[in-house]
Each structure stands twice: as C-alpha cells, then as structure tokens.
VMD Tcl script that builds the backbone (N, CA, C; Angstrom):
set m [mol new atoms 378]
animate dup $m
set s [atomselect $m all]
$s set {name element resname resid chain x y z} {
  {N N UNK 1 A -91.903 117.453 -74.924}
  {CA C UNK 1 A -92.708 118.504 -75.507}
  {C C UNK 1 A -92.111 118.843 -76.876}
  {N N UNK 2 A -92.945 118.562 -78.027}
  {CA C UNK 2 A -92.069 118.880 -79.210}
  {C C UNK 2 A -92.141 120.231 -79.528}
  {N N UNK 3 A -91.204 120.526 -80.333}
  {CA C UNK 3 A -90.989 122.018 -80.834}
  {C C UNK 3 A -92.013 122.551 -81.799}
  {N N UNK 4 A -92.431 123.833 -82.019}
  {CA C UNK 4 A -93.144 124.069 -83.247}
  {C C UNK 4 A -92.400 123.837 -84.565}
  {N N UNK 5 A -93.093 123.780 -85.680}
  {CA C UNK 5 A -92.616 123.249 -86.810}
  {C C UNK 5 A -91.968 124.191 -87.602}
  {N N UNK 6 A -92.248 125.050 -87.220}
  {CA C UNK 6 A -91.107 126.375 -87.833}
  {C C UNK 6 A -89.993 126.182 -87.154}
  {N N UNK 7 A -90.181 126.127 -85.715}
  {CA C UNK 7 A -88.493 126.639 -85.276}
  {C C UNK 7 A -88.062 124.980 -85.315}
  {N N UNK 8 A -88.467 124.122 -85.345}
  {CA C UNK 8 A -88.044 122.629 -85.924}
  {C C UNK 8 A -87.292 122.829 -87.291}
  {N N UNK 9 A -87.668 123.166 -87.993}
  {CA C UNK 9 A -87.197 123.162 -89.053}
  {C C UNK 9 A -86.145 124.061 -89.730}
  {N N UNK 10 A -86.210 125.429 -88.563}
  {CA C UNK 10 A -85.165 126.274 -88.714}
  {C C UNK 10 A -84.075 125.670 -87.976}
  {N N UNK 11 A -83.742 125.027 -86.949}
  {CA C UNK 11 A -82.892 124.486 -86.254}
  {C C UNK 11 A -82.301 123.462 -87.079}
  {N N UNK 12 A -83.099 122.818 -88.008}
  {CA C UNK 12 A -82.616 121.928 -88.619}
  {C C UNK 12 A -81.666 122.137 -89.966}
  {N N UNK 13 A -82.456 123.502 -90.794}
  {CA C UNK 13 A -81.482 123.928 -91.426}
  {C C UNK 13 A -80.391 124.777 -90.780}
  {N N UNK 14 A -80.186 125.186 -89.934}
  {CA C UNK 14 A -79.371 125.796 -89.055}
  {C C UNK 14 A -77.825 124.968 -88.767}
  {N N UNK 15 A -78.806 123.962 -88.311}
  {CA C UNK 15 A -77.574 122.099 -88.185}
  {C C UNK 15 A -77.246 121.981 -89.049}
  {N N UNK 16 A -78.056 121.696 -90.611}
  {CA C UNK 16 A -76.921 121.095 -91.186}
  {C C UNK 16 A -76.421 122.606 -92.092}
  {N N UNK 17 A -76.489 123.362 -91.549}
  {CA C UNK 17 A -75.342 124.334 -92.703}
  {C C UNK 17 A -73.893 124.407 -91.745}
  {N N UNK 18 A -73.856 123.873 -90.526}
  {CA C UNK 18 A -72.478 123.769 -90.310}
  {C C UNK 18 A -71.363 123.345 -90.539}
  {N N UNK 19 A -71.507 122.493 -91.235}
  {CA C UNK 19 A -70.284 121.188 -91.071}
  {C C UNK 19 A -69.951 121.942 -93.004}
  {N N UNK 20 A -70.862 122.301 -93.785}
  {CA C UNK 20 A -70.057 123.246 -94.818}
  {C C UNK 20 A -69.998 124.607 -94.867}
  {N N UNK 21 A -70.373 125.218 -93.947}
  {CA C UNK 21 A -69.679 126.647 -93.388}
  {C C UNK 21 A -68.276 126.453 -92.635}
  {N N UNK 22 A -68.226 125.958 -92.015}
  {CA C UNK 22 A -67.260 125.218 -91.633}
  {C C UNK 22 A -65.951 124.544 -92.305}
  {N N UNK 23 A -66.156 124.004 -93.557}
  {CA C UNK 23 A -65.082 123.684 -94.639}
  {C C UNK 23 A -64.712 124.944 -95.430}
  {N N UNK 24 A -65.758 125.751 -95.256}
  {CA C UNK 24 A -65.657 126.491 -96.500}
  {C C UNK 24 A -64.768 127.554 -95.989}
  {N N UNK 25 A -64.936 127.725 -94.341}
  {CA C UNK 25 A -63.709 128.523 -93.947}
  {C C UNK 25 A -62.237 128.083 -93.821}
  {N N UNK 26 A -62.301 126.993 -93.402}
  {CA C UNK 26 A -61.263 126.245 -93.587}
  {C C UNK 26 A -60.390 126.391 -95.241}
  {N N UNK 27 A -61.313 125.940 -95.923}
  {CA C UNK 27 A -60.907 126.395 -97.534}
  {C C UNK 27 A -60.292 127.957 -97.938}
  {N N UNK 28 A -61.005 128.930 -97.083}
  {CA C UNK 28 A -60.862 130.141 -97.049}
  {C C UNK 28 A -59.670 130.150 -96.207}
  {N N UNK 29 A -59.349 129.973 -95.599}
  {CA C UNK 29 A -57.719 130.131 -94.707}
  {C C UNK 29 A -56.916 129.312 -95.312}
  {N N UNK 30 A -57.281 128.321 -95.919}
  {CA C UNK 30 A -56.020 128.003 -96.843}
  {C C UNK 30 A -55.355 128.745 -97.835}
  {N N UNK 31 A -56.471 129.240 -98.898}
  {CA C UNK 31 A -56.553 129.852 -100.045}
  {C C UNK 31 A -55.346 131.068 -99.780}
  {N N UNK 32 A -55.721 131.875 -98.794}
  {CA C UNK 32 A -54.955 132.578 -98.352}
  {C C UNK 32 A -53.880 132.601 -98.012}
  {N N UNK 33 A -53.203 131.257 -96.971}
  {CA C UNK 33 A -52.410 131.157 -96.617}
  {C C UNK 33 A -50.899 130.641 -97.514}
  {N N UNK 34 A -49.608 131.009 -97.256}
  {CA C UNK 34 A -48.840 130.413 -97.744}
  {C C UNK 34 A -48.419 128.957 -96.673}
  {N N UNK 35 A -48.340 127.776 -97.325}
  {CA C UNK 35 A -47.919 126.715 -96.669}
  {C C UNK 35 A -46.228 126.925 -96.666}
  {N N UNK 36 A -45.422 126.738 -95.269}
  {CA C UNK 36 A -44.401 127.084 -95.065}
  {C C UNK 36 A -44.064 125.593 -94.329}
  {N N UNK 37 A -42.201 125.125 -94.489}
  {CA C UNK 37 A -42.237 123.812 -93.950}
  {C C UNK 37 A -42.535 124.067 -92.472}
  {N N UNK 38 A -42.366 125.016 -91.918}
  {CA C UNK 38 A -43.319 124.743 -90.329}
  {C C UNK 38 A -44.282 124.007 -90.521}
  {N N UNK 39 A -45.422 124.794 -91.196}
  {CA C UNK 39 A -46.784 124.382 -90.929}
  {C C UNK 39 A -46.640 122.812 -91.695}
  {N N UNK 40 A -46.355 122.808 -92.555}
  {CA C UNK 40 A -46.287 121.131 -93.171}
  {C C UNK 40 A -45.851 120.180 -92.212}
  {N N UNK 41 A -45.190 120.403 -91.526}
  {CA C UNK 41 A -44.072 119.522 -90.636}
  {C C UNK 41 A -45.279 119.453 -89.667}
  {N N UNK 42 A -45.937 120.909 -89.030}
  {CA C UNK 42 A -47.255 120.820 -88.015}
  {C C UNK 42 A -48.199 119.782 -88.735}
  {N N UNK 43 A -48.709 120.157 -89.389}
  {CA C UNK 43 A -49.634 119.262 -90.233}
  {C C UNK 43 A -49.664 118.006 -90.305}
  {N N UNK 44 A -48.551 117.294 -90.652}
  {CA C UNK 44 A -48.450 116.183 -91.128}
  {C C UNK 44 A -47.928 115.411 -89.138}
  {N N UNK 45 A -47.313 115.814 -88.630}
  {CA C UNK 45 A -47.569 115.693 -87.011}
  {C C UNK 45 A -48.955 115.229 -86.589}
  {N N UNK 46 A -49.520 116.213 -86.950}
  {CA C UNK 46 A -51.357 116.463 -86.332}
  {C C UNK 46 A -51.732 115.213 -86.910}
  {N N UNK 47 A -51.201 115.408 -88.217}
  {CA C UNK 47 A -52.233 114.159 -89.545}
  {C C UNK 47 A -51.497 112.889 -88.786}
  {N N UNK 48 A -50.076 112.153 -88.739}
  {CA C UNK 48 A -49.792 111.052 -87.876}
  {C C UNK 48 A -50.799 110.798 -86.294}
  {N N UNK 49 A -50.415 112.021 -85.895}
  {CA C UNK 49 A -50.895 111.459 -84.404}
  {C C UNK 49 A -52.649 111.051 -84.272}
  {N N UNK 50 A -53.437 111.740 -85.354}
  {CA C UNK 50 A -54.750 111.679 -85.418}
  {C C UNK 50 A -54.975 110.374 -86.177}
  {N N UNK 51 A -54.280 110.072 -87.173}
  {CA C UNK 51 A -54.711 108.739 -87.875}
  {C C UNK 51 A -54.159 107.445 -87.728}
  {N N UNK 52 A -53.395 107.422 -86.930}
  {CA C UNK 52 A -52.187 106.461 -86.343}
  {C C UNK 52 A -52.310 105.976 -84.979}
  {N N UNK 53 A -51.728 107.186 -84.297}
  {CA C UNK 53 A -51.469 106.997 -83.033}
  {C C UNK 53 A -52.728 106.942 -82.232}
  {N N UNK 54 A -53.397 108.009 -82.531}
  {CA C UNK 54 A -54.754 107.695 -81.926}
  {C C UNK 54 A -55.776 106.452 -81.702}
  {N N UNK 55 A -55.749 105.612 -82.909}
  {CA C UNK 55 A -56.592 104.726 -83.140}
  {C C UNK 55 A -55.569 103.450 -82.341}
  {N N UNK 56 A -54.485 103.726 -82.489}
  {CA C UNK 56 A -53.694 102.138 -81.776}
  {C C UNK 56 A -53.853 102.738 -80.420}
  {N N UNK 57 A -53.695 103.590 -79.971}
  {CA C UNK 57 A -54.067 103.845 -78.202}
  {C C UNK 57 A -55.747 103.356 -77.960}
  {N N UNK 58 A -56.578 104.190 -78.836}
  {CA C UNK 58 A -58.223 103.320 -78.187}
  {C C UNK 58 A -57.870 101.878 -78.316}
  {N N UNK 59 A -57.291 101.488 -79.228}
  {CA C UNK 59 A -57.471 99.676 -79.635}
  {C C UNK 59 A -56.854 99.467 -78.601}
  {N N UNK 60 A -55.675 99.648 -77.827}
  {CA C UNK 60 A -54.784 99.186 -76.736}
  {C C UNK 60 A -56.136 99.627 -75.832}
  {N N UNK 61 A -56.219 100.813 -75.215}
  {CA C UNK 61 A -57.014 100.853 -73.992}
  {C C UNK 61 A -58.087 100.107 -74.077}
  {N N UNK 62 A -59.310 100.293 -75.194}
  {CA C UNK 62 A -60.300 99.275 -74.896}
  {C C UNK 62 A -60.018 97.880 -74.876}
  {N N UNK 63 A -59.290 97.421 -75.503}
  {CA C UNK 63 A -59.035 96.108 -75.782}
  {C C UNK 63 A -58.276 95.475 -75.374}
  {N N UNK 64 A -56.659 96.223 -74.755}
  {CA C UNK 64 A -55.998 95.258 -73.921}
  {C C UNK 64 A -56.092 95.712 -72.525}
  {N N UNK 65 A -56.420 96.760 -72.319}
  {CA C UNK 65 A -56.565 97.321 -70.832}
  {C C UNK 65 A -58.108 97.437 -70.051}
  {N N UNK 66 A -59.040 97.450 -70.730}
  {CA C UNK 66 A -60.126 97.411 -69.966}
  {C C UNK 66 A -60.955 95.841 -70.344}
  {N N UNK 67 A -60.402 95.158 -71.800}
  {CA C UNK 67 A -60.727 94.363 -72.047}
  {C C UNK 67 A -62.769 94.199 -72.401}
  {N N UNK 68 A -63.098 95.251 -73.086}
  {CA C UNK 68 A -64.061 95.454 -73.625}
  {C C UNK 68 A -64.424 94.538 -74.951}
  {N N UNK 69 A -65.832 94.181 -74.666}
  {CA C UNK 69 A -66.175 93.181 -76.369}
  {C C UNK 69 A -65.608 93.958 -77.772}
  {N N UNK 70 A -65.291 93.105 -78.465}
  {CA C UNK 70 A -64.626 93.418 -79.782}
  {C C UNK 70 A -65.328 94.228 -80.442}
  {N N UNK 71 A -66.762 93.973 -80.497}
  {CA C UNK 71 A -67.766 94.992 -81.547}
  {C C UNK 71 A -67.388 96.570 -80.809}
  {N N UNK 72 A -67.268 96.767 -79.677}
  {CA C UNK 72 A -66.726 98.323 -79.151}
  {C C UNK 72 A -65.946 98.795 -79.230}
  {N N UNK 73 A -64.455 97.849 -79.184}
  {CA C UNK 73 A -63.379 98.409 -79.305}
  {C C UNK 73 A -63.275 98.518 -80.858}
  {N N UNK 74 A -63.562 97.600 -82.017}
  {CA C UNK 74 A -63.679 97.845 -83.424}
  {C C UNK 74 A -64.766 99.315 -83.612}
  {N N UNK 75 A -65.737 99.684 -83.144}
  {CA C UNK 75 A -66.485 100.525 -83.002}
  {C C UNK 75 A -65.324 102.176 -82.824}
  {N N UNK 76 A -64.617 101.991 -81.559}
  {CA C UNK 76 A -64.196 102.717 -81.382}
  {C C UNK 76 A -62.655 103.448 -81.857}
  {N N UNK 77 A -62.063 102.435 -82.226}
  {CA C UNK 77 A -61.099 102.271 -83.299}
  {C C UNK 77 A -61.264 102.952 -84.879}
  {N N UNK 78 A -62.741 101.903 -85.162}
  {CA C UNK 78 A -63.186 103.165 -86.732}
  {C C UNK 78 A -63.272 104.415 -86.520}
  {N N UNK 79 A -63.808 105.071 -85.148}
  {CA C UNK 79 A -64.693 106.118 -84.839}
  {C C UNK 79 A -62.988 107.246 -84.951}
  {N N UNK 80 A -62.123 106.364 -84.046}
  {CA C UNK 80 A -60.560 107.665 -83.913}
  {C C UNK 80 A -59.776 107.713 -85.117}
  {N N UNK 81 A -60.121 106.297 -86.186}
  {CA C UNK 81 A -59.460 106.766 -87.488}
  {C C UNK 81 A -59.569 107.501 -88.521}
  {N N UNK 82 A -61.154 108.460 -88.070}
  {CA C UNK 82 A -61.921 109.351 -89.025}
  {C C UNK 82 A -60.453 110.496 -89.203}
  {N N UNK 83 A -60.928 111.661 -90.013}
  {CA C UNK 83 A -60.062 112.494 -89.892}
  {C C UNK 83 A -60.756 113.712 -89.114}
  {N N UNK 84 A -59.891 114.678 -88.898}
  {CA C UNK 84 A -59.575 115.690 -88.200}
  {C C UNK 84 A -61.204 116.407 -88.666}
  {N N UNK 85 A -61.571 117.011 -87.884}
  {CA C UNK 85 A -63.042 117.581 -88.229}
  {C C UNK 85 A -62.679 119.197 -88.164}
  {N N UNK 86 A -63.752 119.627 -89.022}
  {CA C UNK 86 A -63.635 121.095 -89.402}
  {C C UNK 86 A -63.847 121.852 -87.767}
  {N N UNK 87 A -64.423 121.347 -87.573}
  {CA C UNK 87 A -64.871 122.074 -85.768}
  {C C UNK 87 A -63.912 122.725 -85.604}
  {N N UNK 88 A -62.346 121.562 -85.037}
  {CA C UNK 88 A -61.249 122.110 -85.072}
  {C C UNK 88 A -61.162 123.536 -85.118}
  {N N UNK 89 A -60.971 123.429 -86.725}
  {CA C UNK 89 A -60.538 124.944 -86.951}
  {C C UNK 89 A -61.569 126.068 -86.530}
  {N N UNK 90 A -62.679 125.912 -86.879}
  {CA C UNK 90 A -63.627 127.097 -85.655}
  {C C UNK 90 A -63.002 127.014 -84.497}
  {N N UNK 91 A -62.300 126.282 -83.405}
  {CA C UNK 91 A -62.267 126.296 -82.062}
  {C C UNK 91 A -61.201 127.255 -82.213}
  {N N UNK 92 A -60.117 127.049 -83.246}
  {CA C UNK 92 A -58.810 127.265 -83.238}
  {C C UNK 92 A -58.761 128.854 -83.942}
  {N N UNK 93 A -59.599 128.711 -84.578}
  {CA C UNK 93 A -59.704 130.330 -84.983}
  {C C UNK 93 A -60.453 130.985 -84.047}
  {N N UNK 94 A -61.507 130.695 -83.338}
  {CA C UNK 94 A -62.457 131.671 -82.330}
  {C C UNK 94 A -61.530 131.931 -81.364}
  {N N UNK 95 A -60.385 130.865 -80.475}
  {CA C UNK 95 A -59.242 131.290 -79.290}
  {C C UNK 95 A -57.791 131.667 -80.351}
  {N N UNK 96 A -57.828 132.053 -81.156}
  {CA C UNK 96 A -56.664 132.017 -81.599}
  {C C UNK 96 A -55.567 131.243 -81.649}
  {N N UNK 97 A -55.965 129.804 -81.340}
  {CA C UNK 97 A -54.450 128.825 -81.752}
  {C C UNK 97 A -54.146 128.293 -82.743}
  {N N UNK 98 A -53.695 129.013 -83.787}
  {CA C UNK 98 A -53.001 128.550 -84.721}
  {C C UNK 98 A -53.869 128.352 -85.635}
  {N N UNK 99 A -54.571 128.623 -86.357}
  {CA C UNK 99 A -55.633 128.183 -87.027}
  {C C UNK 99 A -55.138 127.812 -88.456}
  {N N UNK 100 A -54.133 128.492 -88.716}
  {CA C UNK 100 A -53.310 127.754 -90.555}
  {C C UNK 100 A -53.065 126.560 -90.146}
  {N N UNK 101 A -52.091 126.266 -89.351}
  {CA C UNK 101 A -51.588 124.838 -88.985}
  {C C UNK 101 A -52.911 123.864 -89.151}
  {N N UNK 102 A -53.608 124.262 -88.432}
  {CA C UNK 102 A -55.341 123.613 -87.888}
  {C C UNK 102 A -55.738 122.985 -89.314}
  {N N UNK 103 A -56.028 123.998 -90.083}
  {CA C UNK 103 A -57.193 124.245 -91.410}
  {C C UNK 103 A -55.973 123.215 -92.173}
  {N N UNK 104 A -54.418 123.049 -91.871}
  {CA C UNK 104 A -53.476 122.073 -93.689}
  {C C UNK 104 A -53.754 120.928 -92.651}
  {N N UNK 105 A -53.820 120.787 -91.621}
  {CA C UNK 105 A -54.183 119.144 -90.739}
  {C C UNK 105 A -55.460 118.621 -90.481}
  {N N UNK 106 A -56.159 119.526 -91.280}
  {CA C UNK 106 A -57.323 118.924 -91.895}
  {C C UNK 106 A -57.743 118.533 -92.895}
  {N N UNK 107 A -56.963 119.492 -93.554}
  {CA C UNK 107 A -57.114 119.035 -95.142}
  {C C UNK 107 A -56.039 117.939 -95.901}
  {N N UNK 108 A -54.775 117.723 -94.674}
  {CA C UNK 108 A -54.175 116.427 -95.159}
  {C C UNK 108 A -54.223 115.215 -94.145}
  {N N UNK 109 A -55.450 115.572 -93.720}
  {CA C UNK 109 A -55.959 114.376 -92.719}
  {C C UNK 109 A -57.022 113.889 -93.399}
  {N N UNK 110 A -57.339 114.669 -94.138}
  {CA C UNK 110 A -58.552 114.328 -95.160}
  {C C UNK 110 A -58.375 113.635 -96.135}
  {N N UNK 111 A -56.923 114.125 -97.019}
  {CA C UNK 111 A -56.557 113.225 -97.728}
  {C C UNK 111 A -56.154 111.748 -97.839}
  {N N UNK 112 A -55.263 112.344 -96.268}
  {CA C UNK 112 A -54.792 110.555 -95.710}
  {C C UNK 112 A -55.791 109.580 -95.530}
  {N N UNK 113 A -56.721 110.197 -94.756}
  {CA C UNK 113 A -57.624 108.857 -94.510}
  {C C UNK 113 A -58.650 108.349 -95.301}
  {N N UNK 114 A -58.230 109.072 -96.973}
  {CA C UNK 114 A -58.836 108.022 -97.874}
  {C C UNK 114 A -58.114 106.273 -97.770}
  {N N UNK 115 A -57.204 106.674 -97.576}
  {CA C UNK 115 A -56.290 105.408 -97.167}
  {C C UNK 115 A -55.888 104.273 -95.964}
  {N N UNK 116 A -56.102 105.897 -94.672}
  {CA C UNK 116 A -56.073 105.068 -93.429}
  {C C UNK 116 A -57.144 104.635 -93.278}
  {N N UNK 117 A -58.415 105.070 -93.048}
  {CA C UNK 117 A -59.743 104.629 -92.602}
  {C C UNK 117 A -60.067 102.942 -93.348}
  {N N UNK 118 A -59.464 102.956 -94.973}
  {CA C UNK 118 A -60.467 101.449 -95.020}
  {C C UNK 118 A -59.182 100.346 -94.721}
  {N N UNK 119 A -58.081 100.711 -94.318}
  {CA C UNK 119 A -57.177 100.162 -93.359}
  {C C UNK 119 A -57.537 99.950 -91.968}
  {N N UNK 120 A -58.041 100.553 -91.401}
  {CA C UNK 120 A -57.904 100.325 -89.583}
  {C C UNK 120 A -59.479 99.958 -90.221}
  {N N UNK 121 A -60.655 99.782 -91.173}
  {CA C UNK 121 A -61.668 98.569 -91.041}
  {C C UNK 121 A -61.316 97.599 -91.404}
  {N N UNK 122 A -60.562 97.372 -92.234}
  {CA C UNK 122 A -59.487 96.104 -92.385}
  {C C UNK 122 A -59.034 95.065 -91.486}
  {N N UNK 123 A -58.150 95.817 -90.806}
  {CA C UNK 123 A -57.226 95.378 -89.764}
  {C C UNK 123 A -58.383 95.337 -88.847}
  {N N UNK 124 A -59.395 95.705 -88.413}
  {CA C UNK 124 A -60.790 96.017 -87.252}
  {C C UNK 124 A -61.435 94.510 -87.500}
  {N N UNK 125 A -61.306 94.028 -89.095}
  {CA C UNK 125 A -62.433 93.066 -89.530}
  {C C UNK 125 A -61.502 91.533 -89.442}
  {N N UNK 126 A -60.110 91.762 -89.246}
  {CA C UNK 126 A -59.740 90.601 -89.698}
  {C C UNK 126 A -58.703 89.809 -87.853}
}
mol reanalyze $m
mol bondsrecalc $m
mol representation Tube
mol addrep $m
C-alpha cells in the first residue's frame, strides 16, 4: 500500500537530513571540546580497531572460517573498512557514553580511511 505523496516526501526529507544533523553535532562537540591525550589515545584505539582490526576479523571469519564466495567476503571486508558513522555519536550522546571520545573517533576515522578504505579495495582486488 503506498504512502500519500506528502507524507512520502516528508519522510524523505526527514531521511536524508540525518546523516548531516548528525555531523554537524558531532562538529559541535568537538568545537567545544578540549582534545586531551586520554581522548586521543581513545580515539585513535577506536580509529585502529574500526579500520584494521575489524576488517581482518570479517576477512578471517567469512573467508577462512565459514569459507564464503570471494565476491562476499570482499563485499564485506569493504563494507567494515568504512569509517566510524555519525550514528555513533547520537547513540553515545542520547545514553551518555562518552560522547567526546565518540565524536574525535570519528572524525579521525574519517581522516584515516581516506587511506585505509582504497587499501583494503586493493588488497580485496588483488
């Protein structure tokens, strides 16, 4: 049953204003925040284990442990080397965990994986 075309279209601008409401708070808790070597040390933790570690565990599980076709496990490999998504920090600010730490391991997960991402398609393609 399709939707009416108003609330179709409000839902739709609704969708996509998230993902930059969403940065823009993120941006906003930075701005604010002082970066302290805690949080850097957190950060750059978050940023390894998300762009690194993550993507060699799917490649191991799909590929040497369940032994799945290559187009899936390469599929799924690109998919864990993305970076850290703004969501995150909404989750982390709405329960209160940590949300500075959250918002610099996104924004230097962001940076990194100008670098990691066309690496692990690299290494995915060859």
């Amino acid at each position: 049953m399709p939707l009416p075309s108003a609330v179709d279209k409000f839902l739709g601008f609704l969708g996509s204003s998230a993902r930059p409401t969403a940065l823009f708070a993120v941006g906003g808790t930075l701005a604010l925040q002082r970066i302290d070597r805690t949080t850097a040390l957190a950060a750059a933790g978050i940023t390894t284990t998300k762009l690194v570690l993550y993507p060699a565990l799917v490649w191991y599980v799909l590929g040497q442990m369940l032994h799945i076709e290559l187009f899936w496990v390469q599929s799924g490999v690109l998919i864990a080397s993305l970076p850290s998504a703004g969501g995150n920090f909404v989750l982390a600010q709405r329960y209160a965990a940590d949300a500075d730490r959250v918002s610099a391991a996104i924004v230097l997960s962001t940076f990194a994986s100008v670098l990691t991402v066309p690496l692990a398609a690299w290494l995915m393609l060859h």
